[in-house]
N, C-alpha and C positions, 0 to 999 in steps of 0.2 A: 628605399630597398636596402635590407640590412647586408653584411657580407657574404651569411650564408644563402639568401635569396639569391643574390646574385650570381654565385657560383652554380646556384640546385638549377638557374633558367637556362644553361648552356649544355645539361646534360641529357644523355639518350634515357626515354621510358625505363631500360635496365636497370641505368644505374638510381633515377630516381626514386624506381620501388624498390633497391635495398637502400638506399639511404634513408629513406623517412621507416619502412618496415623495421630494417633492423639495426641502426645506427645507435639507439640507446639500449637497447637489451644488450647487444653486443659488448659494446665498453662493462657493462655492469658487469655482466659472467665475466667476464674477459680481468676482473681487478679492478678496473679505471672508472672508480666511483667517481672523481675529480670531474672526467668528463661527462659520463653520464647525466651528473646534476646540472652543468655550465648549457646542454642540450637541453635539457628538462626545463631550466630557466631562461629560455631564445626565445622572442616571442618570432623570430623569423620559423624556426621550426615547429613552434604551436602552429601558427599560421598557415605553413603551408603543411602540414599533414592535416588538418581540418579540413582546408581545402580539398584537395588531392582524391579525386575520384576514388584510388581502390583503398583508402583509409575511411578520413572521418575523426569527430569527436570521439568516437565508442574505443578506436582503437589507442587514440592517446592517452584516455583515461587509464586504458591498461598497461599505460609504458611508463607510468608513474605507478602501479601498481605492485611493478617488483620490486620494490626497494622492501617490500613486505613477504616477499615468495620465501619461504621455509627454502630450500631446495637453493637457491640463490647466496642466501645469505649464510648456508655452512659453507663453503666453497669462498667464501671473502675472510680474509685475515681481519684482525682487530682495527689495525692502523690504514685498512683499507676504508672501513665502514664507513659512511657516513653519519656527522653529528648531529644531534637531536633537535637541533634548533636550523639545518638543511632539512633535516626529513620533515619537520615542519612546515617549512615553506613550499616543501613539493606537496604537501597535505592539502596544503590551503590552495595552491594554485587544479590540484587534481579536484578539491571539492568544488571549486568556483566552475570549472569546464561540466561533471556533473550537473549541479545547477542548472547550468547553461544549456543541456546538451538537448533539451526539448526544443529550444528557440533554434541552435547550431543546427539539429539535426533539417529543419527545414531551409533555413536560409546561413550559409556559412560567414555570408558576408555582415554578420551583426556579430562576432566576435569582439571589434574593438570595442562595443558601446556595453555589451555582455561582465568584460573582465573590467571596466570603467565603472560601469554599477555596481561592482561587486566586490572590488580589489582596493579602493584608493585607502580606506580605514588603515591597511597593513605597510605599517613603516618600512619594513625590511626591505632595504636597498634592492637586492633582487626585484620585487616586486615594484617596488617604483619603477624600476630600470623595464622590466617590462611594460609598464602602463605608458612609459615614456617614447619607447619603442613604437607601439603600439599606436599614438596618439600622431607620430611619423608621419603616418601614412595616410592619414586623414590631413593633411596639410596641404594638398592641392583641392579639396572639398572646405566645402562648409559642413558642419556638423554640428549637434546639441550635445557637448558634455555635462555631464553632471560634477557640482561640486563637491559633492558630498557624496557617499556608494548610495546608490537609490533604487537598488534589488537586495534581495537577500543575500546575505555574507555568507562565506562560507565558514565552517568552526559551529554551527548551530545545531538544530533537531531535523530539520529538512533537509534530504539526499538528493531527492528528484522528484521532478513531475514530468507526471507521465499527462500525452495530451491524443486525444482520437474521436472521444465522443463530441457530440456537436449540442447535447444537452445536459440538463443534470445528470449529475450521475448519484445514484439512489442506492445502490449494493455495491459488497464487497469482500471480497474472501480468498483466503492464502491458498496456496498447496501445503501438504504436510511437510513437504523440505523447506518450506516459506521461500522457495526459487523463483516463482510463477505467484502470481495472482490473477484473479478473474472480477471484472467489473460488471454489474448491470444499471443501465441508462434510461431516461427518458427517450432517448431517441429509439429507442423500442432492442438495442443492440445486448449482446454480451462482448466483453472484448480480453483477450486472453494475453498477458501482459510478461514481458523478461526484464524482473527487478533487478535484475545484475547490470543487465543495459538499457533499461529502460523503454525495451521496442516491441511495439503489439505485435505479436504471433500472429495470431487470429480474428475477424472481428464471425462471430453467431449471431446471425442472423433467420430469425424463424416467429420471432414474438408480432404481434401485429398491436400492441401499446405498451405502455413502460415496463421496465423489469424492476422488479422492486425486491426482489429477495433470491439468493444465492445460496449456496450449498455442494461445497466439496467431498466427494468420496475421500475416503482414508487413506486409497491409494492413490489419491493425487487425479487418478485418468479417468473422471467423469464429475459434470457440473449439475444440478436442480437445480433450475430459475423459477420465480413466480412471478407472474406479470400480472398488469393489468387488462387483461383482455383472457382472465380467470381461468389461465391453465398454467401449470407445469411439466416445464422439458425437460426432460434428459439428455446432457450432450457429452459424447466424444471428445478430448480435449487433446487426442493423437492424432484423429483423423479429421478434425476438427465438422464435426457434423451430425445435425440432429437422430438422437435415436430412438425417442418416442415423442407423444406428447399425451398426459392425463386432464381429459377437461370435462365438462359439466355433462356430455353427453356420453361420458364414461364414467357417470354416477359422481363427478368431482365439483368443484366451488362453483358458484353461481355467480359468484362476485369478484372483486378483485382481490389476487393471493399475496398477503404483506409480509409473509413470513413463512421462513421451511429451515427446519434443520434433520440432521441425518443422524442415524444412529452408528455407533462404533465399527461396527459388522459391514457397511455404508449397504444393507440390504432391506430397511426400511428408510422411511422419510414420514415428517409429522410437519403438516400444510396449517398455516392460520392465514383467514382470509375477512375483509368485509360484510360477506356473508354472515359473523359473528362464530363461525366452527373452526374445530380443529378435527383435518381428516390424518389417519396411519395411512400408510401406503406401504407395497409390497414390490420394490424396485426391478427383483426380478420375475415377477408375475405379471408387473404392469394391473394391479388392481387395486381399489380402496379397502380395505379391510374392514375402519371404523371412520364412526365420525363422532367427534365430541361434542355435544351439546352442553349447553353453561354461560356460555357469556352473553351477554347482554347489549353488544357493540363489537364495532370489528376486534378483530386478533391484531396487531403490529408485531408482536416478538412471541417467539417460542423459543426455547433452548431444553438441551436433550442431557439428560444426566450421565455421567461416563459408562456407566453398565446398561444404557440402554432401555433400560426396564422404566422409566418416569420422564415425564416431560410436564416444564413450567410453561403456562401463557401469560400474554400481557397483555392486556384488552384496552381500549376507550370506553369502559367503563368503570376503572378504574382500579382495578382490579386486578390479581394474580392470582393463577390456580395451579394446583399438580396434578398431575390426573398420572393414572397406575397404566399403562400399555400393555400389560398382561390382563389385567380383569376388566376392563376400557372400564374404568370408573372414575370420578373426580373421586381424589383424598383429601384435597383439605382447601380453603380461600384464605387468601391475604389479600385486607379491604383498608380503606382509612379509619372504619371503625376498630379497625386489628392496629391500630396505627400507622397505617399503612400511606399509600401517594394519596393524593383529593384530587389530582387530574390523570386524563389518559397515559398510559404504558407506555413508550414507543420501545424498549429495547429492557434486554434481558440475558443475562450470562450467569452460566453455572461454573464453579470452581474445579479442577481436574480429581477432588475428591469426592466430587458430588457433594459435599456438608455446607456448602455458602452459595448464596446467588445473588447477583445485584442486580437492580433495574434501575430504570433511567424512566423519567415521563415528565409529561407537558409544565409539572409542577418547580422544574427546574432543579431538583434534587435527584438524588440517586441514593438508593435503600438498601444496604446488605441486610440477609434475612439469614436466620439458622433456620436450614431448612429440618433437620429432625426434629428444634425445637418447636418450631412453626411459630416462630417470634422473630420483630425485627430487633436486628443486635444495634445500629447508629444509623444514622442519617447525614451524607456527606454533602452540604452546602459549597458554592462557588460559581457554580452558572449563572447566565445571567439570562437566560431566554433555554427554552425547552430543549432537552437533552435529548438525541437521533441514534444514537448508537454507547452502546457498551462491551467492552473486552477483555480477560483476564488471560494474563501469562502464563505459560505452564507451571508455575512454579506454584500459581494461586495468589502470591506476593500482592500482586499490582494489578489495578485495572487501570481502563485508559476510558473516555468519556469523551465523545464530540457532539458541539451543541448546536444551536441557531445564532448563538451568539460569537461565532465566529472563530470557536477557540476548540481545544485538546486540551484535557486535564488530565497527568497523571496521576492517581492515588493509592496511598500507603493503606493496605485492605486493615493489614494488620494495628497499624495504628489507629489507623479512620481517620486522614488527614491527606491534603493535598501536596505533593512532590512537588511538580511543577504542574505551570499552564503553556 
């Protein structure tokens, strides 16, 4: 037990909850960067505010978090500030707890073996000194340390995982402030997620088999799911609770729905399902409009053009279509004899200009199309097993790709080349 343990075990409930609550926020406003970081680098104060009932992981993350507070850091003189190579290290030790905070949040007491998987790569004495600390207290146990970090390091492309479902999980979709996300699972759930802390809100429950496709309103405050058990919900994501359901006995899919995206207005929805259709829907009517007939195998992906007015399918039949939402007609196919995929569609995104769209399918490639030209522009190779999903940044810049094969590609639209994997 380090000095500070020692001292924190003698004290009254009072003074424990301002010492861990506001011990380092304090010093930092207060000038006394010096201390603040020497707190920040304790593994006795990591320790026990993780511990410590009215904290937690979630709140130390934020106590390393001001060293970035606008508001914080006008209020600090020059020769106050902390050097670039301390903010580093409160970086690395804040990303590693992140990381962590899935495993921490259930069990606190796997921190030593947490910051041992993850930390030992980082020379920087502090960081030793902590692991060393750290490594203390496990001296009247036995224990399996690792020689080597044998978890993800912190400094990478992974922030956090998020853990609740109990099966796969098969959908996924932001809110427009990208604050919130909403999952849909195998285990028949939706789960409504705070990517700041990484803590489910809410779990939705109402589907009776998988949810396989998701769809955020524009304002954030309601979900479209499609399951397997061939309907889609409507859910509440303030009150957290179902507010319809459209299914086969209200003229809707007969099979199961792979795919739903929303229109700008979030007052239609366009449904692809096994069934081989795509229906319009009328969000606040609660009724089918249309139903697109055409393909020739199920629907997996739909994406909705920013004005609204067109919508792209991606079939297992290998196939992409556009079809017109004002006259419900098909306009035009993209096939392999267009030079197009030779295996099924799983996934498809339109650009925020509506003029490009890439798909992703079983063929392991992904295909930007000019959609006025109705020609494809290249063909981006790198997968190694069938592509699940596709994404593009508001900017149009970039898309992102996740495959079977294990991996995330990001790519250069503009170049037609892979960033990273």
């Amino acid at each position: 037990m380090g000095e500070i343990a020692t001292k924190f075990a003698s004290q009254t409930d009072e003074v424990k909850n301002l010492f861990l609550g506001k011990r380092a926020e304090s010093n930092l406003k207060a000038g006394n960067c010096k201390k603040y970081y020497q707190i920040l680098t304790n593994f006795d104060f990591i320790s026990l505010k993780i511990q410590y009932p009215r904290f937690g992981v979630e709140a130390l993350i934020r106590d390393y978090a001001l060293i970035y507070d606008p508001e914080v850091l006008e209020n600090l003189e020059q020769d106050e500030k902390l050097d670039s190579e301390q903010i580093k290290i409160l970086k690395l030790i804040q990303d590693a707890l992140r990381l962590s905070a899935h495993v921490l949040n259930q069990d606190q007491t796997q921190l030593v073996e947490q910051l041992w998987g993850r930390l030992q790569s980082f020379p920087q004495p502090e960081i030793q000194q902590i692991l060393k600390d750290a490594a203390q207290t496990k001296n009247e146990n036995i224990w399996l340390r690792p020689v080597t970090a044998s978890l993800t390091t912190p400094g990478g492309n992974l922030r956090r995982t998020l853990i609740g479902h109990n099966k796969s999980v098969k959908a996924v979709a932001l809110t427009p402030d990208g604050k919130k996300a909403v999952s849909g699972s195998n285990d028949n759930t939706l789960k409504l997620w705070d990517l700041d802390t990484g803590r489910e809100i809410c779990t939705l429950i109402g589907h009776n088999n998988s949810v396989k496709a998701i769809a955020i309103t524009p304002d954030g405050k309601k979900v479209l799911s499609g399951s397997n058990d061939n309907t889609l919900k409507l859910w509440d994501l303030d009150t957290e609770t179902e507010i319809y359901t459209l299914t086969y006995t209200f003229t809707g899919h007969n099979n199961s729905v792979k795919a739903v995206a929303m229109t700008p207005d979030g007052q239609k929805a366009i449904s692809g399902s096994d069934d081989k259709n795509l229906k319009l829907w009328d969000l606040e009517t609660k009724r089918e409009i249309y139903t697109f007939i055409g393909h020739k195998d199920s629907v997996k992906a739909v994406a909705m053009t920013p004005d609204g007015k067109k919508a792209i399918s991606g079939s297992n039949d290998n196939t992409l279509k556009m079809w017109d939402l004002d006259t419900e007609k098909e306009i035009y196919i993209l096939t392999y004899t267009f030079i197009g995929h030779k295996n099924p569609i799983n996934a498809v995104a339109i650009t925020p200009d509506g003029k490009i769209a890439i798909s992703g399918s079983v063929d392991k490639n992904l295909k930007l199309w000019d959609l006025e030209a109705r020609r494809e522009v290249y063909t981006l190779t790198g997968h190694k097993d069938s592509i699940n999903s596709v994404a593009i940044t508001p900017d149009g810049k970039t898309g992102l790709s996740c495959s079977d094969d294990n991996t995330l590609k990001l790519w250069d639209l503009k170049l037609g080349r892979e960033i990273y994997t």
